[in-house]
Structure formats: C-alpha cells, structure tokens
N, C-alpha and C positions, 0 to 999 in steps of 0.2 A: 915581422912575420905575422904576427897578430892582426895588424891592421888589414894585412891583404890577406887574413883569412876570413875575417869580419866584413870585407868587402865582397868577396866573392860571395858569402854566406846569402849576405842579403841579396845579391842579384840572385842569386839564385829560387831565393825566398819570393822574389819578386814576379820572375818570370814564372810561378808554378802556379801564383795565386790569379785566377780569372780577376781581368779590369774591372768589371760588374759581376759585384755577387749579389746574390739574390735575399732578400730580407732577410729569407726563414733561416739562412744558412752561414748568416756573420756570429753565430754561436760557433757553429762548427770551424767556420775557418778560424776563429780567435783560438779555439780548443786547439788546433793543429798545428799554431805556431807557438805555443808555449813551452816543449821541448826546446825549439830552435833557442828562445829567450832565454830559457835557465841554463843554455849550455851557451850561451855568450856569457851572464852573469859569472857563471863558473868558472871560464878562464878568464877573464877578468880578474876576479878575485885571488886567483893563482897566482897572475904574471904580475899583480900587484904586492903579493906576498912575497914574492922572488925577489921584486926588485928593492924593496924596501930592505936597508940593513938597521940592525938595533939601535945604532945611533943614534938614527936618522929621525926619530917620533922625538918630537919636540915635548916636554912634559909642563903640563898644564898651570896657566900662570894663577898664585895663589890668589884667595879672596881676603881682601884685608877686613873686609868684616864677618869676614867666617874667623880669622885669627884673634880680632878682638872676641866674636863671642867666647873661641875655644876657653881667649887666656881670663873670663869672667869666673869669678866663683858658681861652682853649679847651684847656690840657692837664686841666685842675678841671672844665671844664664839666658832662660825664657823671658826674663819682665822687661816690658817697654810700658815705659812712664809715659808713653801718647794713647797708650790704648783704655779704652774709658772704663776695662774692667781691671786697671791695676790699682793695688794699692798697698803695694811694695811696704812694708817695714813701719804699717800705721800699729802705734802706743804698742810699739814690741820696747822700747828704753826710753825714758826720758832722755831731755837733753840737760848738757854740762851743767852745774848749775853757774857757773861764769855766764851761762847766753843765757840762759832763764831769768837773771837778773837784767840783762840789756831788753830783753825783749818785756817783763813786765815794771819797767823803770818810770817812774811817774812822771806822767807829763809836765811839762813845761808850759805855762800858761802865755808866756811869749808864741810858743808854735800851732796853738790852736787858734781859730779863726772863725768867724760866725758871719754865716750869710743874714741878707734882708730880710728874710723871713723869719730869724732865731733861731734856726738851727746850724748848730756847733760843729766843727769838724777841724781833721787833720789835713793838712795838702798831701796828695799821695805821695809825691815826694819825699817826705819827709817817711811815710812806710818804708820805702827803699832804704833810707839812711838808715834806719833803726834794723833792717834786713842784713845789711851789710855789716853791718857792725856787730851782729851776731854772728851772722855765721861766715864772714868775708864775701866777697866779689867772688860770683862761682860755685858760691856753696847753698845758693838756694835758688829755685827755678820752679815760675810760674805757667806750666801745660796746661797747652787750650785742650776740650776734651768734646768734639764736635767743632761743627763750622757753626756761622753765624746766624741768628734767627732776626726776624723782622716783622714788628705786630705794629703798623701803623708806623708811628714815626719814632718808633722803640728799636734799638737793636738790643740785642743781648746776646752770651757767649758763655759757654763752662767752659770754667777753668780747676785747676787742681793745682796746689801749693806743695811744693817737694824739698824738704832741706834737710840736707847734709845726707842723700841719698835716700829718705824716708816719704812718706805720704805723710802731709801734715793737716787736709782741710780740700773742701771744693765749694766754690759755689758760683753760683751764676752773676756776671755782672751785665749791666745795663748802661745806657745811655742816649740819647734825645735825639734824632736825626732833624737839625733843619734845614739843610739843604743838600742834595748830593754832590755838590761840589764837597762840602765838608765830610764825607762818610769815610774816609783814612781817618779824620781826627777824632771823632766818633766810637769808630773801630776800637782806638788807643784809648780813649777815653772808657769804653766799657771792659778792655783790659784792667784797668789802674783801679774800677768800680769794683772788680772779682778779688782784685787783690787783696782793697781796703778789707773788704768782706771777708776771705780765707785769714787773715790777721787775726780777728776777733780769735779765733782759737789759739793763737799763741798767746795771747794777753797784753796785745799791742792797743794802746789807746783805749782800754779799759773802759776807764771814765768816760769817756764820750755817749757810752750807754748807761750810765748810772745818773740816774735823776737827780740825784743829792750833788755828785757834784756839778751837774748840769743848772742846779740853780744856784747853787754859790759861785758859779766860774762867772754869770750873766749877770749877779749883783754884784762884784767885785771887778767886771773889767769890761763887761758890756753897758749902751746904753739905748734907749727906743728912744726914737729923734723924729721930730716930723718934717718931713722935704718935701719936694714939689718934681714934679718932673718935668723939665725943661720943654719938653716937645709941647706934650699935651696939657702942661700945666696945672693939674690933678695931684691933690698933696694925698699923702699916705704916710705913717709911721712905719719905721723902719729900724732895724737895728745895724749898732756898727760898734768897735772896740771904740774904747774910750780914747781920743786921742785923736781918731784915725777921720779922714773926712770920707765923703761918698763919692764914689765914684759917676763918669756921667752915663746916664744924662738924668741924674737924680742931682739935687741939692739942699742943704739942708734949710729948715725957715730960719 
C-alpha cells in the first residue's frame, strides 16, 4: 500500500511541476515540494517502525579494544607507549634489586670487542641477552618515537626504552646508509644504535665509557699491529684483540 501510494504521489508530483522552469523560480518549485518529501520521510519512518519487532535490532558487536582499554587500570587507561608524549611510570620505583644486579654486572672482557680504530664496544646482541635476562622475553620493549630522518647518508630514529611497563630512557640512534639496496639493514642497525644508547641508564656496559677501564681493557687484551691492505696496498696500524687475526682485506705485516 505504501509503494503505490509513493507512486502515485510522485506522478502526481510530476505532472504538476512545468517540464521547464524558469531560473528565478527553481527556489520556489524546490520550497513547494518539501511538504510532499517530509511527508514520504514520515511514513516511511512509521511503516518502518511498525514493521520492525524488538527482536529483531541486532545489538552491536563489541570492540575488543574498547574491552581491553575498559579492563586497564584507570592510571594505564589513556597511555600509549607509541605516543612521543608518554612517559608512563619514569623513576616512580626502582627496579628488583635481583635485575639491578643483572643489569649493572660487570663485564666480561671475553664479550667486548674493539674496532680498527680503538674503540671498544659491546655487540648489541649481547644488550638483548643482558635485557632478557633481566626482565625475561616480553618484559622490555624498544618504541620508535617518530619515523625515520635522513641527513646525507645518515639515517637516525627515536626511540624510547620501556621495561617492565615503565619508561626507562630515549634516544636517538643512527646509522651509515651505503647503498639503498641496504636501507632495511641500516634501518635495524639504527634500531640496535638507540638501544645500545637507552642502556647506558640502566647501567649496562658501564665501563665502556669509563676511561680508566678503557685503558686498562686495551693494555691487557688489545694490541696496535700494522697491516697492509690487500687491494691498495697502503699499510696503517690498527688495532685487534690479542689473539685474534684481521679480517680481509687488511693483513697483518
């Protein structure tokens, strides 16, 4: 009944309004058919009221991340650890003193490593081992805090260091771009640079910035050796762990 009264409505609507109307006066025919419209709207809205029973409204399917935020404690509710203004649960408690001891445990002069140049360091890998082993697999997480920057053949990235739900440290790490084929490993490489970096405030690899032991670690296990370099043949002193040979395309004289 609706339909063929909807039908008739508009023929009728049809045949009233002139084929051509004139510029000034498509105000007025618009004004004149707005009645007609709101009283389709109208029953419309009725005969859809009618026919609809309570059952029948399907109730709205939940949001599982509106349930995780509900079931968050309300001080956690709002903070997202991606956002570059959080810094959730920074020097509100120390940590255990069980992980305070894993994390400023002194080095092992087997795991440090010294480039050609004399400068000393840790593999970042071995940051992750010392990570995990404080706070387990899970319990600490490195958020980037921005996308990536590029000066030249530099990238760099902030990052922010979070464990055991807390803000621990940020800083920016860097990395060398030489070719763009390489810029994934690059990428990860200026990840693992922010991490070595956000470390230093937990007291991870300490020494490595202590002069004193920096020169006793290079008389007791390093040695300057002078090689030659295969290609161009060009000798240069270099350092290398006692023991250990050069890699190519350097050799030693």
């Amino acid at each position: 009944m609706l339909g063929l009264w909807t039908r008739t409505s508009l023929r009728h609507l049809a045949a009233s309004t002139p084929t051509s109307v004139p510029t000034g006066s498509l105000a007025a025919a618009s004004i004149a058919a707005r009645p007609l419209v709101r009283g389709l709207a109208t029953t419309r809205a009725q005969h859809s009221s009618t026919s609809e029973k309570p059952g029948d409204k399907k109730p709205a399917m939940p949001s599982l991340m509106a349930e995780a935020v509900r079931a968050m404690p309300t001080s956690e509710a709002s903070i997202t650890y991606l956002d570059d203004q959080s810094y959730y649960g920074m020097s509100q408690k120390p940590f255990p003193d069980a992980v305070a001891d894993v994390l400023m445990a002194p080095l092992d002069p087997a795991d440090v490593e010294i480039k050609p140049d004399g400068l000393i360091y840790l593999p970042e890998i071995k940051y992750r081992r010392i990570l995990n082993r404080a706070f387990k697999p899970g319990g600490w997480a490195l958020a980037p805090r921005g996308p990536h920057s590029i000066s030249g053949r530099t990238i760099s990235r902030e990052y922010a260091l979070f464990a055991l739900g807390q803000y621990v440290s940020q800083a920016r790490g860097e990395m060398e771009v030489f070719d763009e084929k390489n810029l994934p490993t690059a990428m990860e490489g200026c990840r693992s640079n922010a991490l070595m970096r956000c470390c230093k405030d937990l007291g991870i690899a300490s020494e490595l910035w202590d002069p004193v032991f920096i020169r006793d670690f290079k008389a007791k296990h390093c040695e300057a050796v002078w090689a030659k370099h295969v290609g161009r043949g060009t000798k240069t002193k270099l350092w290398r762990k006692k023991g250990n040979k050069f890699e190519y395309p350097y050799e030693a004289l």
